[in-house]
N, C-alpha and C positions, 0 to 999 in steps of 0.2 A: 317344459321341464323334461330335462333325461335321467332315467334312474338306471344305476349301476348296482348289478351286484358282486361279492366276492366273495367265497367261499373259504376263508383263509386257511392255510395253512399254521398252527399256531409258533411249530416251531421254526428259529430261524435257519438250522441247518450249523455246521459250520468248516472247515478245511478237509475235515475227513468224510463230512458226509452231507450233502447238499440238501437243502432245506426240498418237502415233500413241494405235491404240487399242488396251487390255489385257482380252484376251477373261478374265469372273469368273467361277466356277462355285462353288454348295454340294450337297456330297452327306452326303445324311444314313446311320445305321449300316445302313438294307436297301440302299442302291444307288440310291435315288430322289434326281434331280434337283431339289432344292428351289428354289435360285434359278441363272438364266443371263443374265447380261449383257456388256456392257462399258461402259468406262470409261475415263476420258483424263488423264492424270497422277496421280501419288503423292496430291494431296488429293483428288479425286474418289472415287480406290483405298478409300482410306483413309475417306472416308466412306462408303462402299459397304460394305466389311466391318465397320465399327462399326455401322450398321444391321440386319445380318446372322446375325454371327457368335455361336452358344451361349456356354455359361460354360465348357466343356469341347470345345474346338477346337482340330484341328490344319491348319496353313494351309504349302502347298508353292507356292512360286513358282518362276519359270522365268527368273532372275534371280540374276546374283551379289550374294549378301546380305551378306557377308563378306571384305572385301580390303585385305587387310595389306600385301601384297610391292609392292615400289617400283617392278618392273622386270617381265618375262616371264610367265610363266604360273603359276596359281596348283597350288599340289601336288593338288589334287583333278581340277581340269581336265586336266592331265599324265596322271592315271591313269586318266579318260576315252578317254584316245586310246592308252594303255600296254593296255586292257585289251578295248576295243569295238572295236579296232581291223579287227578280222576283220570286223565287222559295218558296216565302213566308217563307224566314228562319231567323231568327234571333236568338241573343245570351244574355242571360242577364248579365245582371250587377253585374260585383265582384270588391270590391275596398278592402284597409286595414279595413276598418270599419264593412264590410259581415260577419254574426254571421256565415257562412256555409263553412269554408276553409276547410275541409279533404283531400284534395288535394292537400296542401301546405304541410301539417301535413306529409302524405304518401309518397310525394317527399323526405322529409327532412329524413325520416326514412327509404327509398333506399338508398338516397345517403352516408348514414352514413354504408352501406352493399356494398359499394363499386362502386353503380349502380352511372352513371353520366346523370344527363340533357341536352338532346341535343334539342337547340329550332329551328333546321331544315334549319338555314339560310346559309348555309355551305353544304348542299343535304343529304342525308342519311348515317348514320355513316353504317361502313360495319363489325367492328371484336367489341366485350367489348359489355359490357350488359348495355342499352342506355333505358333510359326514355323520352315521349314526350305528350303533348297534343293532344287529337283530338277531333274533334264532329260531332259523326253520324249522325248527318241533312244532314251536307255538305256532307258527305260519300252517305249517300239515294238520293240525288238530283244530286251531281256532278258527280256519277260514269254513263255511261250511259248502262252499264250492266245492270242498275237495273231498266231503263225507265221509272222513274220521274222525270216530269218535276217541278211539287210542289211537296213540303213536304205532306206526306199522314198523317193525324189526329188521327195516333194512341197514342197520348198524351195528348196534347191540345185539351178542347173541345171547338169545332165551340158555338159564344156567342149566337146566334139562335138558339141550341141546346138543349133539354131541359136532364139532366143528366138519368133520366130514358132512352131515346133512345140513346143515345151517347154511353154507356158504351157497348151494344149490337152491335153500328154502329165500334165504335172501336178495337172489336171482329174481325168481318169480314176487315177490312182494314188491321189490322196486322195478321192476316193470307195471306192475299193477299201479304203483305210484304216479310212472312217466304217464301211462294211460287216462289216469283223472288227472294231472298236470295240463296234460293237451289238449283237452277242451276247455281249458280254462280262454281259449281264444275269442269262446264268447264271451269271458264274464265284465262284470265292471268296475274295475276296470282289467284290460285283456290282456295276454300272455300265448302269445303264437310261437310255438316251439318249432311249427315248421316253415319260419318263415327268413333261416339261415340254416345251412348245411351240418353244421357241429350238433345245433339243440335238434334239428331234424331227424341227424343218426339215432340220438337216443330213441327216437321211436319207432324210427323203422329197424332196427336192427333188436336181437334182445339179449337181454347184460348178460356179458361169460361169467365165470366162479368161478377162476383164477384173481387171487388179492386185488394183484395190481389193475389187472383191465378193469376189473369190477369197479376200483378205486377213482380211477380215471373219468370213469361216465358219472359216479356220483359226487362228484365234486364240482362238474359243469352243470347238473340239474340242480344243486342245493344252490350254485349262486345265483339260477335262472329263479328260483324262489327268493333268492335277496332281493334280486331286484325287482321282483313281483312284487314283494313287501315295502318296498317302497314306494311305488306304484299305489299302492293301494292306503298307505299312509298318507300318501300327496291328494287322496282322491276322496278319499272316508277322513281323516281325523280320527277322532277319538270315538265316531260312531262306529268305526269296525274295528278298530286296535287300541291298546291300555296303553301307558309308559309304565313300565316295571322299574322302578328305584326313585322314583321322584322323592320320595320321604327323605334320602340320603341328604346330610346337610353339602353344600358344596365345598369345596378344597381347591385352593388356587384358581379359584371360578369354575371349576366342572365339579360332576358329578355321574357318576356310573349308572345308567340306565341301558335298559333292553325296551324298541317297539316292537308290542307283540299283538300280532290279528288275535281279538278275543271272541266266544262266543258269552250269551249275558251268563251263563254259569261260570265261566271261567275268571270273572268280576271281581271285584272284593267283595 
């Protein structure tokens, strides 16, 4: 099995302004980074993984794949912030009405390649090339390889914060981030960041605090965590990760869910 991660981008961009960038990653069954890039909207995406992707792939994005509900927060999202909550994690709010679906968009445009959605409540598909949800919070706080117990601020700035220091403090937290990522090369199962040239930079080099570069590096390390979370959902099940929204009734045969690495507090 190959596990791909994407870091999406949510919005799609449009004539005046070109969709942000969606950091790709493939990792293959030892933990070796096979490919690392990025890309800029749903058809780029999408060519990029059909050039890529084995016959037996499972692919997690960072991206709501699945939205039914007209109004509020989706039940998966809800149990993001019902359950990671200690760990100061929460999910926002996507409903039909969000101008931001690239996700729905990018599902829809797998599945017409043959790829099918699997919302996890059934454990991990094992042969056919499977798309899923996930969100690297839950991956940074639940795994405890990575020895957070809160969400570290390489995103969000603290509202005490004044953005001149933030952008420098941010620096050094997500280096301290790539740092415990990189040994993940023993874990089990493993994630060798230096075993391509793109995930390699992230660690030999360390993040500027200018927006954009900054932007750049964390959008290639948060899908190297998708596709770790896959990885690790292919290998553990539901002994190291929950499915978040399984209670959702289904609609058109799907249903919205997030796989998230849990630790047992993080539980119901």
């Amino acid at each position: 099995m190959e596990f791909i991660g994407i870091d999406l981008a949510w919005d799609e961009g449009s004539d005046k302004k070109a969709a942000n960038e969606s950091g790709v990653v493939v990792l293959d069954a030892t933990g070796k980074v096979v490919h690392a890039d990025w890309t800029r909207g749903v058809e780029q995406t999408v060519a990029w993984v059909k050039a890529r992707a084995s016959d037996d792939a499972l692919l997690f994005i960072d991206a709501p794949l699945v939205v039914n509900n007209e109004s509020g927060q989706r039940l998966c999202e809800k149990q993001v912030g019902q359950r990671y909550w200690r760990s100061k994690v929460a999910a926002n709010s996507t409903n039909t009405g969000s101008k931001r679906l690239g996700g729905v968009i990018l599902r829809k445009a797998l599945e017409a390649l043959g790829w099918r959605y699997s919302d996890g409540c059934k454990g991990p598909p094992r042969t056919g090339r499977h798309v899923s949800e996930c969100y690297p919070y839950t991956t940074i706080v639940g795994a405890p390889e990575l020895g957070y117990d809160e969400r570290p601020p390489y995103k969000r700035k603290p509202k005490s914060m004044p953005m001149s220091k933030f952008r420098e403090h941010r620096a050094r937290v997500f280096d301290e981030l790539i740092r415990r990522v990189a040994k993940l090369s023993s874990a089990d199962p493993p994630l060798d960041l230096s075993s391509h040239a793109e995930t390699r930079a992230l660690v030999e080099w360390p993040s500027p605090v200018p927006a954009a570069e900054y932007k750049h590096r964390e959008d290639l390390l948060d899908a190297a965590l998708c596709a770790w979370t896959a990885s690790l959902w292919s290998r553990w099940g539901r002994k190291r990760c929950q499915v978040l929204g399984c209670g959702d009734p289904l609609r058109d045969g799907l249903r919205a869910t997030i796989v998230a690495p849990a630790k047992d507090k993080q539980r119901t």
